[in-house]
N, C-alpha and C positions, 0 to 999 in steps of 0.2 A: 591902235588895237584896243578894244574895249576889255574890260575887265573878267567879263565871261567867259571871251575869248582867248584869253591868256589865263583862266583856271583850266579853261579844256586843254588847251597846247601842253602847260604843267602837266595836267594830271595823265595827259597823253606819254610825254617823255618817263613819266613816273613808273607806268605801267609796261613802256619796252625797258626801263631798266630791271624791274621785278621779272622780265621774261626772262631777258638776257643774263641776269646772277645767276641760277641755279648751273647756266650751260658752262661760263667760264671755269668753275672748277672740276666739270667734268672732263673737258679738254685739256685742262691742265695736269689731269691726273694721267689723261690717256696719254700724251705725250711725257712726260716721265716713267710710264711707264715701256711705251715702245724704245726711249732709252736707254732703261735698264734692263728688258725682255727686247733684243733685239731679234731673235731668233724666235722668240713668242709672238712677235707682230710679225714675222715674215710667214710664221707658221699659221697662223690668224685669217691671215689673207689666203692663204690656202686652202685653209676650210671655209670660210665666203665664196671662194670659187667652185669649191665641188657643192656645198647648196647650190649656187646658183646654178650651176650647170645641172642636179637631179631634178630641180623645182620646172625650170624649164625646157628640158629633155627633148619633149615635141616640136619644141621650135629650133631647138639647135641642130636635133640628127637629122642629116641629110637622106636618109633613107627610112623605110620601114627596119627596126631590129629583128622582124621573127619573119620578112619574106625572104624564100628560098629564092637562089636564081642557078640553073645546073651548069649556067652556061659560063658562070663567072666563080666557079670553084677554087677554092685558092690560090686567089692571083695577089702578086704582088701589090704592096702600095703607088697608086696613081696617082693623078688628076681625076679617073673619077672614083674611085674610094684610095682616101687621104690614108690608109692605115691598110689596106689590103681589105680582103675577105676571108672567111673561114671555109672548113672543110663541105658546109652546106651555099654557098655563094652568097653567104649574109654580110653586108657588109660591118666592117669589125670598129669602126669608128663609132657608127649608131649604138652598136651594141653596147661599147664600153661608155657613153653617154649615160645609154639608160641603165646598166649596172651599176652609175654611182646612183641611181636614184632607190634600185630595188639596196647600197648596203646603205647607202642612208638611213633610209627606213626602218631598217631591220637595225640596224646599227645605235640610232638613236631611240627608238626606241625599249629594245631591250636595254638598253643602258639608264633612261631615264624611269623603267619598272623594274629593274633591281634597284639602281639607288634609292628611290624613295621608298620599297619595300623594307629595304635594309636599315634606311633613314629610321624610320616608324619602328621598326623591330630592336634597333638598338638602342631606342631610346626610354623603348616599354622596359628593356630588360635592364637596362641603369634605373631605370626608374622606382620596377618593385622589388631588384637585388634579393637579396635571399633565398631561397628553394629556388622559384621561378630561376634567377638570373642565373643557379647552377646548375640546373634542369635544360634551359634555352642555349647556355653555351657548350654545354656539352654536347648538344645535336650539333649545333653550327660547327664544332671541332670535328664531327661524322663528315657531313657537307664539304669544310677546306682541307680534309685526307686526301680530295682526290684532284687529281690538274685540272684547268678549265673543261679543255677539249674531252676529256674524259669523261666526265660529268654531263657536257653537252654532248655527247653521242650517247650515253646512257638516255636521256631525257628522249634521246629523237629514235632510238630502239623501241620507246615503250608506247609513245604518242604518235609515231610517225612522220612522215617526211611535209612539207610545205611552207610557206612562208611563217602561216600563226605559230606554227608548234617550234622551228625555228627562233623565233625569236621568243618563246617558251623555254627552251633549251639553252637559250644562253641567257636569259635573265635569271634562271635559278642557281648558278654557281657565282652569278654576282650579289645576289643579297648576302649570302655569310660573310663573303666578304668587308662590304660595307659595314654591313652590320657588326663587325668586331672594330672597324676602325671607330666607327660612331658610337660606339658606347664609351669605349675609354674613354671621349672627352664631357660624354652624357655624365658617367660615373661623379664629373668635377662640378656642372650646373647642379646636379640635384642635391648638393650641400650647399648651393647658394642661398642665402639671406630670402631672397623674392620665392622662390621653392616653398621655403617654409610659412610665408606670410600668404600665398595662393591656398596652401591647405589650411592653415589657420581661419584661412575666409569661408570654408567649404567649397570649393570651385571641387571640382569631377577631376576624376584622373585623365580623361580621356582630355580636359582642357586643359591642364599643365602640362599634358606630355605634347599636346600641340599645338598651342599658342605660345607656352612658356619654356621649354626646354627645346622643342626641334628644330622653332627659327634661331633658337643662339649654337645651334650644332651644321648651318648652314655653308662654315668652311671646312669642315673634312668632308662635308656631303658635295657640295661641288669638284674638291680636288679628286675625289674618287668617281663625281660622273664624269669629268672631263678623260678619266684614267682609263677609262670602263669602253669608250669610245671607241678605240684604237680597236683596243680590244675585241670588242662586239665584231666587228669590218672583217677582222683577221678569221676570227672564228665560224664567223657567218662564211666566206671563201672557204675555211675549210674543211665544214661542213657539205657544202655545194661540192668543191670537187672530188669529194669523197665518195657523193650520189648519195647522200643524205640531208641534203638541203634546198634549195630551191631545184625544182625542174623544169626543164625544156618546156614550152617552148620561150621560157620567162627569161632577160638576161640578167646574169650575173656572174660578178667576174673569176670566181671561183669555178664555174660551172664552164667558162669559156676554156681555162684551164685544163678543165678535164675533157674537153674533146679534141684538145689540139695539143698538147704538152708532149707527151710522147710518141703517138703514132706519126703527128709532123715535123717533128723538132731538127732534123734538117731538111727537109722539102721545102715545109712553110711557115721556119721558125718564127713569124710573125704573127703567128696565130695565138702562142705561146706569151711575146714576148708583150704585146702591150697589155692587153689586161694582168701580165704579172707587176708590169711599171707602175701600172694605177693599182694595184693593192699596195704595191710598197710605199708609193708617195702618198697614200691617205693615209696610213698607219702612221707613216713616219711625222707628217703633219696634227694628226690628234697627238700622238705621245708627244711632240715638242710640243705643243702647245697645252697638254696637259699637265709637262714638267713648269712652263712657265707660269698657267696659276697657280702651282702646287709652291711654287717659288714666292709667289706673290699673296697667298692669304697667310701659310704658315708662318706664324710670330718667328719660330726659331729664323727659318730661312729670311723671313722679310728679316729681321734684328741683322744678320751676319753682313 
C-alpha cells in the first residue's frame, strides 16, 4: 500500500471517529438516564407512540372516522370493528386514532404558544423590574386567580367554539403561568456579570433578553412545556365534551364522551369506555414524563 493510500485510509478512520464521538456520549447519557427515569422512559415511549399513531392516522384506521353506517349502530367489539362502534355506526377504533391526532395538535400546540409567550414575558419582566415588573405581575396575579378550566371557558364564551379559538383558550391561562415560573430564575441571570457587560457594549434590550437571558432560562421553560402537555389533552377533552370545543363531524375524544357517556353507559358502555382509556393513558404518560424531566434538569432534584 502506497503512501497515499494509507493517508486516505487514516484520514478516512479519522473522520468516522470525529462522526462517531459526539453520538457516544449521547447514548451514554440517555442510558443513565432511562436508569434513573425508569418510569420517564417507559412514559417516553408512550408518547412516541401516540405521535406516531396521530402523524399516521390515515394509514392506521381501518375505517373512515366521520362515515355513518345505520346498519351497524352500536355493536359491540369484533373482528370487524376491534373496539365496537358508536351511537352513529362509526367505528370507534378509527375514531380514537384520529382523536390522538386532533389533541395532539391542539395539545402541543397550545402548550408550546403559552410556554414561549410566558418564556419572553417572564424574562421582559425580570428584565426591566421596577414599575413595569410590578405593573406586569400584578395582572398575571388577575390571570392565575382563576383554575385553568375556568379561564379556558371564559376564552371559548367570548371567541367561540373550534379547533383555533381552542387552543386560544387554553394557551392563555398557560402564559401566566410560565411566566411566574420564568422570571424568578430570569430575576438571577439579569444580575449576572455577562448582563452587565452586554449593556455596557450597547447591544438592544430586545438582544439581551433573547440571546442572552432566555436561552439560559431554557430549564424551567421546558419543565413547564413538558407540564403544560398533559394538561392542554385534559382540557382540550373537556372543553369538547362540554360542547365547547371541537365539533362533530371532527374526532375527538372528549367529544366521543359526550355522545355516548351517559345516554349509553349500560347498553354500549364501550362507547364511553375507550376514548376515556385514551385520555387517561395520554395525560397520564405527559405528567410522568413531565415529572421525569422536571427530575432531571432541576439542580435541586438532579443534586438529591
Amino acid at each position: 500500500m502506497n503512501t497515499d493510500s494509507m493517508t486516505h485510509a487514516t484520514s478516512g478512520a479519522d473522520a468516522e471517529l470525529e462522526l462517531a464521538a459526539p453520538r457516544a456520549p449521547f447514548f451514554k447519557a440517555l442510558g443513565k438516564w432511562v436508569r434513573l427515569q425508569p418510569l420517564g422512559a417507559a412514559s417516553g415511549l408512550g408518547v412516541i407512540f401516540m405521535i406516531f399513531v396521530a402523524v399516521f392516522a390515515p394509514h392506521l384506521a381501518p375505517h373512515d372516522p366521520v362515515t355513518t353506517n345505520y346498519e351497524s349502530m352500536a355493536q359491540a367489539p369484533s373482528f370487524a370493528y376491534w373496539l365496537g362502534t358508536d351511537q352513529f355506526g362509526r367505528d370507534l377504533l378509527s375514531r380514537v386514532i384520529w382523536g390522538a391526532r386532533t389533541a395532539l395538535f391542539i395539545g402541543f400546540t397550545s402548550a408550546i404558544l403559552g410556554s414561549t409567550l410566558g418564556l419572553v414575558l417572564g424574562v421582559t419582566s425580570a428584565y426591566f423590574a421596577g414599575w413595569f415588573d410590578l405593573l406586569f405581575q400584578r395582572v398575571m396575579d388577575v390571570f392565575l386567580a382563576f383554575p385553568l378550566i375556568i379561564m379556558a371557558l371564559a376564552v371559548v364564551a367570548i371567541f367561540g367554539t373550534g379547533p383555533g379559538n381552542v387552543i386560544i383558550a387554553i394557551t392563555i391561562p398557560f402564559i401566566p403561568r410560565c411566566a411566574r415560573v420564568v422570571r424568578s430564575n430570569a430575576l438571577t441571570i439579569r444580575e449576572m456579570p455577562y448582563i452587565d457587560a452586554a449593556r455596557a457594549l450597547g447591544y438592544s434590550h430586545t438582544r439581551i433578553i433573547l440571546r442572552h437571558m432566555a436561552p439560559n432560562c431554557m430549564a424551567p421553560y421546558l419543565i413547564m412545556l413538558t407540564t403544560f402537555l398533559g394538561q392542554a389533552i385534559l382540557l382540550e377533552a373537556s372543553l369538547s365534551y362540554l360542547g365547547l370545543g371541537v365539533q362533530e363531524p371532527i374526532a375527538a375524544w372528549g367529544l366521543m364522551l359526550q355522545g355516548g357517556a351517559e345516554e349509553y353507559a349500560e347498553s354500549a358502555p364501550w362507547i364511553a369506555i375507550f376514548p376515556g382509556l385514551a385520555i387517561t393513558l395520554a395525560v397520564f404518560a405527559f405528567n410522568l414524563f413531565g415529572d421525569s424531566v422536571r427530575d432531571t434538569l432541576d439542580p435541586k432534584l438532579r443534586a438529591r
